[in-house]
C-alpha atoms as a printed R data frame, in Angstrom:
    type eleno elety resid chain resno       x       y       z
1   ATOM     1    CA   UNK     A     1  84.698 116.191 116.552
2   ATOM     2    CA   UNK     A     2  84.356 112.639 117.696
3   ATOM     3    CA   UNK     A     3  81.690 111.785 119.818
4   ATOM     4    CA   UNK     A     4  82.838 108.889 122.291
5   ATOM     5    CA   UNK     A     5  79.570 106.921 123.344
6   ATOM     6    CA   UNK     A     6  78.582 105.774 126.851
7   ATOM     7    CA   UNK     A     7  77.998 102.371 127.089
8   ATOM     8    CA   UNK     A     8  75.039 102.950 129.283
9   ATOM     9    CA   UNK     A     9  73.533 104.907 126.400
10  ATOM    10    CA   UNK     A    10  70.416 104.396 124.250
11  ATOM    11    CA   UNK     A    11  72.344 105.233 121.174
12  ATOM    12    CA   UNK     A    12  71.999 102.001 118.597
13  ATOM    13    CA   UNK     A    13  73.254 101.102 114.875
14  ATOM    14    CA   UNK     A    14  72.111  99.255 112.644
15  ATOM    15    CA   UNK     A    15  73.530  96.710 109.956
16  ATOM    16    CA   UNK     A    16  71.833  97.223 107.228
17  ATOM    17    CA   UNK     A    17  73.851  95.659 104.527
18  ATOM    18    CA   UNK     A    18  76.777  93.570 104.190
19  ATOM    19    CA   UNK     A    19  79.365  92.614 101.385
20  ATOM    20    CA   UNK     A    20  81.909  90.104 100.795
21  ATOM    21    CA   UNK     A    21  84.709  88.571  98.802
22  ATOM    22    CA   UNK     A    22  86.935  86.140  99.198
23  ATOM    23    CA   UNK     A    23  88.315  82.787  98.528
24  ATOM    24    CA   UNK     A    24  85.016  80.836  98.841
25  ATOM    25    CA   UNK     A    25  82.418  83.690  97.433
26  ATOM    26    CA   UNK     A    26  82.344  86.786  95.472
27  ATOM    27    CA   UNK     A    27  79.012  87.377  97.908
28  ATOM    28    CA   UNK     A    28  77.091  86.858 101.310
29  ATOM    29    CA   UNK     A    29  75.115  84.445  99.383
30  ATOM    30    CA   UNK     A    30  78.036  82.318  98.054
31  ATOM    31    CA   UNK     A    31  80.235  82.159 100.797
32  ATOM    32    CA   UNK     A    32  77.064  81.254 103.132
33  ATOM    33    CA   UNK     A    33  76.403  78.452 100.898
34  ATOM    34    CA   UNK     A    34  80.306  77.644 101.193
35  ATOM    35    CA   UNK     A    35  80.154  77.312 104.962
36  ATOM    36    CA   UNK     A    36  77.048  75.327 104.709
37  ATOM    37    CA   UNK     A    37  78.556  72.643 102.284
38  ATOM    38    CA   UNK     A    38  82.168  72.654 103.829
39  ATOM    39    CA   UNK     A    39  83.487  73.972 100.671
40  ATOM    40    CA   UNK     A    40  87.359  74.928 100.907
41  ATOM    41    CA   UNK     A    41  89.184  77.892  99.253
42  ATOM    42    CA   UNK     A    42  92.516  76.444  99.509
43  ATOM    43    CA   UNK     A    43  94.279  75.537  96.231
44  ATOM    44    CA   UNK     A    44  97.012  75.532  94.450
45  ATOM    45    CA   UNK     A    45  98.629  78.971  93.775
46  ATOM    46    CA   UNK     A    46  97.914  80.633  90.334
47  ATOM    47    CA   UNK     A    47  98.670  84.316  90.887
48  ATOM    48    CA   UNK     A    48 102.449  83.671  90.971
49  ATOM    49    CA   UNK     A    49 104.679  81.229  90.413
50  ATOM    50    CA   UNK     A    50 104.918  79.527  93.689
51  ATOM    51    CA   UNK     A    51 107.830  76.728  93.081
52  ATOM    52    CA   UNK     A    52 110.261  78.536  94.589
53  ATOM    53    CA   UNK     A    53 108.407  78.503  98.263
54  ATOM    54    CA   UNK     A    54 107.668  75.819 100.108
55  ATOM    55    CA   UNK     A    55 104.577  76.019 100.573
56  ATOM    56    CA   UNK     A    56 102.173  75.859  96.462
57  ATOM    57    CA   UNK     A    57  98.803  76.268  98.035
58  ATOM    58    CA   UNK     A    58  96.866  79.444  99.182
59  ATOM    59    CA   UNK     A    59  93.265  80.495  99.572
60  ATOM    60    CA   UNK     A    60  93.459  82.966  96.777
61  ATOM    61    CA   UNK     A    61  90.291  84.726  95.308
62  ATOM    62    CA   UNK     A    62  89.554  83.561  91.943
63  ATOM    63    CA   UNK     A    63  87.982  84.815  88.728
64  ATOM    64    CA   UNK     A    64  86.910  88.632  90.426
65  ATOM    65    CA   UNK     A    65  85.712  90.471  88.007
66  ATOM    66    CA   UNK     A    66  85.119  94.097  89.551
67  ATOM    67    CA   UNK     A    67  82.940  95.193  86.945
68  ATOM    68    CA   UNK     A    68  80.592  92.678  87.682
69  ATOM    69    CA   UNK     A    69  79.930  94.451  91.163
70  ATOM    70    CA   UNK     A    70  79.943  97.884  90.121
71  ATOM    71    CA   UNK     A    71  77.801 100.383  88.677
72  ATOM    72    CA   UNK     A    72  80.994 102.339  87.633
73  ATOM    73    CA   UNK     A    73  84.040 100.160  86.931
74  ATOM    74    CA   UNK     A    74  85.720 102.631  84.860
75  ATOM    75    CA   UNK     A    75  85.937 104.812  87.746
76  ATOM    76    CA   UNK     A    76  88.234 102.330  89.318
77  ATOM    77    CA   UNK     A    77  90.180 101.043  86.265
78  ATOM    78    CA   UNK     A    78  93.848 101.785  88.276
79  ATOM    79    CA   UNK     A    79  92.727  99.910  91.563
80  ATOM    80    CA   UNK     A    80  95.077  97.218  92.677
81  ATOM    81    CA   UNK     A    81  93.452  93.335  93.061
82  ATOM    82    CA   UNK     A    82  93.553  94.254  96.764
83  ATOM    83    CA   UNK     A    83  91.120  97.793  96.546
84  ATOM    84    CA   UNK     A    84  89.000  95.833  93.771
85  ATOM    85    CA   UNK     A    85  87.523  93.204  96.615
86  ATOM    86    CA   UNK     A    86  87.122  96.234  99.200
87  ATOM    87    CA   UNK     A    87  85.257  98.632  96.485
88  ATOM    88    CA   UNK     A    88  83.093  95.333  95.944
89  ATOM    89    CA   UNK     A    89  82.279  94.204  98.900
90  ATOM    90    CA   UNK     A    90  81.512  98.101  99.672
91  ATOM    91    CA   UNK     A    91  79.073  98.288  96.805
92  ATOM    92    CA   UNK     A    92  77.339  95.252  97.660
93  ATOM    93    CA   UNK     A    93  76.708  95.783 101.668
94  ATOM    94    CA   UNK     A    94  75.583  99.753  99.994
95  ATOM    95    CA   UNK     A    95  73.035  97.907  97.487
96  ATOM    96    CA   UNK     A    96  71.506  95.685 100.087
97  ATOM    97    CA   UNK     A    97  71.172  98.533 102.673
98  ATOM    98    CA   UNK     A    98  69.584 101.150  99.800
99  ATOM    99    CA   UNK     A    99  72.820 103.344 100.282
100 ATOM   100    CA   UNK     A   100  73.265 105.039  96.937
101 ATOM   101    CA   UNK     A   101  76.842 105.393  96.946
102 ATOM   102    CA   UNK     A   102  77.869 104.964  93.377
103 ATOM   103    CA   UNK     A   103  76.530 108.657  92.597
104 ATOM   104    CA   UNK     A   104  77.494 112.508  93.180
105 ATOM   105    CA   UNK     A   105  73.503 113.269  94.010
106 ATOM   106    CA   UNK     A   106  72.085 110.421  96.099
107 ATOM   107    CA   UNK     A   107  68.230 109.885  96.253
108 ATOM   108    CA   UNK     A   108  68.291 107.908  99.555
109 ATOM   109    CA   UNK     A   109  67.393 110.626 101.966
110 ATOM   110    CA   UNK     A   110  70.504 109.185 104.592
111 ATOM   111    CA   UNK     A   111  72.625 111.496 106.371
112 ATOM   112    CA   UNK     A   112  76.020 110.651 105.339
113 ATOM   113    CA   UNK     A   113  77.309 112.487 108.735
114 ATOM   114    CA   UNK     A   114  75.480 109.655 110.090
115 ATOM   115    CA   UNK     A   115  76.916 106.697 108.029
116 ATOM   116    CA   UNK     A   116  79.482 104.248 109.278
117 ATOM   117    CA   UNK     A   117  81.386 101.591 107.703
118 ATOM   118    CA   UNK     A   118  83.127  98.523 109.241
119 ATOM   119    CA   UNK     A   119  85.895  97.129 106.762
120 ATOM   120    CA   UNK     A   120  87.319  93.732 107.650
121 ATOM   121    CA   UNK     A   121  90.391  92.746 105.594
122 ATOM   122    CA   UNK     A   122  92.947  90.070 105.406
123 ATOM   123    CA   UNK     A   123  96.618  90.911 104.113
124 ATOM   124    CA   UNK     A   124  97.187  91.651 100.502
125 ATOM   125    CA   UNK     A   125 100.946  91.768  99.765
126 ATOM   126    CA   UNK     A   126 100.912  94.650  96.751
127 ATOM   127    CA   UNK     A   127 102.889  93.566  93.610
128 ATOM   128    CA   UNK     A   128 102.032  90.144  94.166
129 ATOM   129    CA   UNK     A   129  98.035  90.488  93.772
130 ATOM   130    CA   UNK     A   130  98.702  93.107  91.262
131 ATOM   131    CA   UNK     A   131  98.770  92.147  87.182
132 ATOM   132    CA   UNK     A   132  99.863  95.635  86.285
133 ATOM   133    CA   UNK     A   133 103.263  94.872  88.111
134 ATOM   134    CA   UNK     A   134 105.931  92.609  86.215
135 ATOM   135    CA   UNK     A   135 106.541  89.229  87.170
136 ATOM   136    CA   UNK     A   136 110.179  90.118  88.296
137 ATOM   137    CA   UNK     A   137 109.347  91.897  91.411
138 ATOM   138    CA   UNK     A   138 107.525  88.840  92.672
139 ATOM   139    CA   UNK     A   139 111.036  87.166  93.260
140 ATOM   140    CA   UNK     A   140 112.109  89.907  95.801
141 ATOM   141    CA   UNK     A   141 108.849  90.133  97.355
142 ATOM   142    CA   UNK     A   142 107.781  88.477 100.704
143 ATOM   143    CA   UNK     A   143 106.598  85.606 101.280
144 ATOM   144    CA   UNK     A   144 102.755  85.743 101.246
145 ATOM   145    CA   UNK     A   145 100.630  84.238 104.177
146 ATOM   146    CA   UNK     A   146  97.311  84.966 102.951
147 ATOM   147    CA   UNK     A   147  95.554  85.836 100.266
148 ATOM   148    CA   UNK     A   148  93.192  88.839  99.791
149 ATOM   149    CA   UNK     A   149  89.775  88.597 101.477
150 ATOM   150    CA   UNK     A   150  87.595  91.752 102.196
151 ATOM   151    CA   UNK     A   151  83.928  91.970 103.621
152 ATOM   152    CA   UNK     A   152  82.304  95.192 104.307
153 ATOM   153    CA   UNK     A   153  79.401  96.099 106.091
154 ATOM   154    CA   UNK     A   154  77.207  99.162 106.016
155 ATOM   155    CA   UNK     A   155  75.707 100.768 108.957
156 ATOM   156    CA   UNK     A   156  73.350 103.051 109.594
157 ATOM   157    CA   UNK     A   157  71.878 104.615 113.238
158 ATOM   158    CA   UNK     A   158  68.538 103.361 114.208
């Protein structure tokens, strides 16, 4: 059942832990660093071949490697580029908030009835973003306007 909360309650969450990816950092750190320094994510397109458009730049996310922010990569081996930055960014905002999540028995002691997430994600066009599909279908897909970007936050009621 969902509870609907009164704004006039006492009820409060928490952010405990946050995670990010996109064009300018694979991290909180990274991208914070990125702001500071007025670093830009824009470039020229390298997941497709962009001639045909008229536009050859993007802010694409560039050398992800999901096993690098995982505990378990083999347990998402057949994830699309798109689910790779949300499971990610999930597993980082889970680590920095001591949220065992990559396990069947967590040792945290949280209530996962209790446990919220808050996903933010720009538009991944599938088939473009993914390697496992052929070149071919890129040329009858649409036109993309951005490229993937996923943060995640954890929360948990305090």
């Amino acid at each position: 059942m969902l509870k609907m909360l009164n704004r006039d309650t006492n009820e409060r969450v928490v952010i405990t832990g946050m995670g990010i990816v996109c064009p300018v950092g694979h991290d909180v750190e990274s991208l914070w660093q990125a702001l500071l320094t007025g670093k830009s994510g824009a470039a020229k397109t390298t997941i497709f071949d962009a001639s045909t458009f008229p536009t050859t730049f993007g802010a694409e996310v560039k050398d992800y490697h999901l096993p690098e922010h995982t505990a378990n990569p083999q347990l998402h081996e057949h994830s699309n580029r798109g689910s790779g930055f949300v499971i990610g960014a999930t597993a980082q905002a889970c680590k920095q908030a001591a949220i065992d999540i990559e396990t069947d028995q967590p040792a945290d002691g949280i209530d996962r009835t209790r446990l919220g997430i808050y996903l933010g994600a720009g538009i991944v066009i599938h088939g473009i973003h993914d390697p496992k599909v052929p070149d071919e279908s890129i040329e009858t897909a649409p036109r993309p306007t951005a490229r993937g970007r996923a943060q995640q936050t954890a929360v948990r009621p305090g």
